[in-house]
Structures are given as structure tokens and as C-alpha cells.
C-alpha positions in Angstrom: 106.3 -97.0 9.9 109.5 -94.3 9.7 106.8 -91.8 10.6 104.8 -93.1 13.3 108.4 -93.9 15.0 109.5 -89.9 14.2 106.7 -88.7 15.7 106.8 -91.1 18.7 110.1 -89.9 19.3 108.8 -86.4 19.3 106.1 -86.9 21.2 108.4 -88.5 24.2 111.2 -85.7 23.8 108.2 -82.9 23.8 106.9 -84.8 27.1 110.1 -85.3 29.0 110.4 -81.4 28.1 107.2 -79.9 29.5 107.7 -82.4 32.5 110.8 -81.0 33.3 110.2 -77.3 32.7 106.5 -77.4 34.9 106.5 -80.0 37.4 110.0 -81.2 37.4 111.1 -77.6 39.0 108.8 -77.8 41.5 109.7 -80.9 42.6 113.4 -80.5 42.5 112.7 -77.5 44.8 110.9 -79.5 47.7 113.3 -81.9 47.5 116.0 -79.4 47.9 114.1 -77.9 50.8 113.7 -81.4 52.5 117.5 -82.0 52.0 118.0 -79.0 53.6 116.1 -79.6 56.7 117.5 -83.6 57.0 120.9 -82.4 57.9 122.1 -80.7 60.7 123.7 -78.0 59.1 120.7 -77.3 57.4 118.5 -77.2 60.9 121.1 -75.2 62.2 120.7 -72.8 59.5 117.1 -72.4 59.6 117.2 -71.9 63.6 120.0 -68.8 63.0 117.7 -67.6 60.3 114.7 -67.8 62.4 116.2 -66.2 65.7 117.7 -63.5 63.0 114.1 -62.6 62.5 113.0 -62.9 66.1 115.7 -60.6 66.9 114.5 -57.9 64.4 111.1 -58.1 64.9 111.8 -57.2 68.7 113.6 -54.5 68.0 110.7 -53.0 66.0 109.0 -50.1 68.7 105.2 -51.7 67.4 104.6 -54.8 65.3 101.1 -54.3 64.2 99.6 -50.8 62.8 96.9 -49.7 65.2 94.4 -50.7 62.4 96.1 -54.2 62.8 95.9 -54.0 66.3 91.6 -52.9 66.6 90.8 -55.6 64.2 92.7 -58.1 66.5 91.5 -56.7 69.8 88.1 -57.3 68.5 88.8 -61.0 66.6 90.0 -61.9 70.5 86.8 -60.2 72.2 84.6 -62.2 70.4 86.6 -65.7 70.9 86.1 -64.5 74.5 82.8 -63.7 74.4 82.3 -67.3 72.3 84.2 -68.7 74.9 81.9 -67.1 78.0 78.3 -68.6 76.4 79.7 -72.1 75.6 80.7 -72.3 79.2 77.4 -71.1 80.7 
């Protein structure tokens, strides 16, 4: 009986440990991220950070390489041209 309770207790302890070193992170880390964007500091925040970025992305002179750029020019063609036969 002194065994099977030992081992029970490991097996629990060795549990709670991998829960909290795999999925107990990740979790914690959402929940962060959620806490952050429920209060209005946090949204604040997050709307500075993402006009920071704006701002130095439009101060870049191109944002796409031209090999970027050709493989979207075509991509939007053909939507276009998609667009043109489903009409007709």
C-alpha cells in the first residue's frame, strides 16, 4: 500500500510538472496577451506600436523587391482576368 501511494504521488508531481513546462507556458502567454489587449493602456500600446511600424514602413523608398512586386502584378492579373469571365 506505501508503494502504490509513492508512486501515485510521483506520478501526480511528474504530471503537474510536464503540464506546466508544455502547455501551462503557452497558455500563460495568451492569457497575458489577452490581458494586454482588455485594458486601455494595453490598446493604446499596441496602436503606438502599430503606427510605429506604419511610419517606418513609409519611409522605406520600395516595400516589395521587384521579384515581389512581378509575382503580385501577375497574382492580381489573373483575379482580374477571373473576375472578367465570371461576369460575362
Amino acid at each position: 500500500m506505501k508503494s502504490f501511494f509513492y508512486k501515485l504521488v510521483l506520478i501526480i508531481i511528474s504530471t503537474i510538472i510536464v503540464y506546466k513546462l508544455t502547455i501551462g507556458e503557452q497558455i500563460n502567454s495568451v492569457i497575458n496577451q489577452i490581458e494586454l489587449f482588455s485594458t486601455k493602456e494595453g490598446r493604446k500600446e499596441s496602436i503606438n506600436k502599430v503606427r510605429k511600424e506604419i511610419k517606418r514602413a513609409t519611409e522605406k523608398e520600395n516595400y516589395l523587391s521587384k521579384e515581389d512586386a512581378i509575382l503580385i502584378n501577375n497574382f492580381i492579373n489573373k483575379i482580374i482576368n477571373e473576375l472578367k469571365q465570371a461576369k460575362n
